[in-house]
Steps between C-alpha positions, in 0.01 A plus 500: 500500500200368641191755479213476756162430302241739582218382618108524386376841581769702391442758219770393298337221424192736367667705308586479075887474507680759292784402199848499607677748321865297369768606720267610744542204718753223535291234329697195509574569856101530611406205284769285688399597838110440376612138406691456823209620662256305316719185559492559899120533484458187276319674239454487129477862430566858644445827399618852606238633728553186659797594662377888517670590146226676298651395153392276255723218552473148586639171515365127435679181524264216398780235520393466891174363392684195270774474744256349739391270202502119596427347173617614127125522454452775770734722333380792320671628169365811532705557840834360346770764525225739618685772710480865385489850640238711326578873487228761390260206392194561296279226450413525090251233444301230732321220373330187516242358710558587879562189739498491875830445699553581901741773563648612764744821561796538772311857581160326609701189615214226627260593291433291133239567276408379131557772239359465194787649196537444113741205464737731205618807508726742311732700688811798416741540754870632571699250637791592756752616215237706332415295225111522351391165453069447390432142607203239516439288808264226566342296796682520831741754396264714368315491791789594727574805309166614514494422911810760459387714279203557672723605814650787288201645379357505879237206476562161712359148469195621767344740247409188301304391731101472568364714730393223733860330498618871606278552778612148634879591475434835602607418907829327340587780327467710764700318722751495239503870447567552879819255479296212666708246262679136511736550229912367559594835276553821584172749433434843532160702611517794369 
């Protein structure tokens, strides 16, 4: 099932997601339809207020990125076999020094910005079956889970921003919050 991304604006997006409780939800169902949703939008990552779910869940597939790989060289290792659902994520540790890389996020779609994050992190998570794992993550991935992470704790990719960058956006994002948006996926404005 296919889940309509909510748009910029919504407070959903705003708010710190809450745990899911196990059993409470069909979790293996959700994190299917988040990658079937993701896949539809072309996008790397989702998470649950996304798609209006107020849970701390969300899914990354950095495969896409080396899939459109031409050479061996343009392949990163970091990214191989990279596809995960996080459940009830906390981020444990970030370090390193921070490096710039434009993001982009199928809520705010047409807008990319540098964002400045640690390049390793340290991460515990429940996966789909409810197994705890604690894992370390560097570069690229790393940087995708914090994009996602960031998402459940109510903060998105524009917060990083300068104030002047902001103000300049500030008519896009407005447009985007009234449903004034290109996009070939289904969004909602809520």
């Amino acid at each position: 099932m296919i889940y309509p991304i909510i748009g910029y604006g919504a407070t959903v997006l705003r708010k710190k997601c809450q745990d899911i409780v196990k059993g409470e939800l069909d979790v293996k169902q959700i994190s299917q339809n988040m990658f079937e949703t993701m896949y539809a939008a072309s996008g790397i990552g989702l998470a649950g207020p996304q798609v209006n779910l107020p849970y701390r869940i969300f899914v990354v597939d950095g495969e896409i990125i080396n899939n459109s790989a031409e050479t061996e060289e343009e392949i990163d290792p970091d990214l191989v076999g990279f596809k995960k659902t996080f459940i009830n994520a906390q981020i444990l540790e970030e370090t390193g020094e921070p490096w710039p890389y434009e993001e982009g996020c199928l809520s705010i779609p047409g807008i990319r910005a540098d964002v400045f994050r640690k390049p390793v992190i340290t991460i515990r998570y429940f996966d789909t079956d409810w197994v705890e794992h604690t894992e370390s993550f560097k570069g690229m991935a790393a940087r995708i889970i914090q994009h996602e992470y960031d998402h459940i704790e109510g903060v998105l990719f524009t917060d990083y921003l300068a104030p002047l960058k902001k103000q300049m956006l500030k008519k896009k994002l407005g447009q985007i919050q009234k449903g004034i948006v290109d996009v070939d996926y289904k969004m909602k404005f809520i």
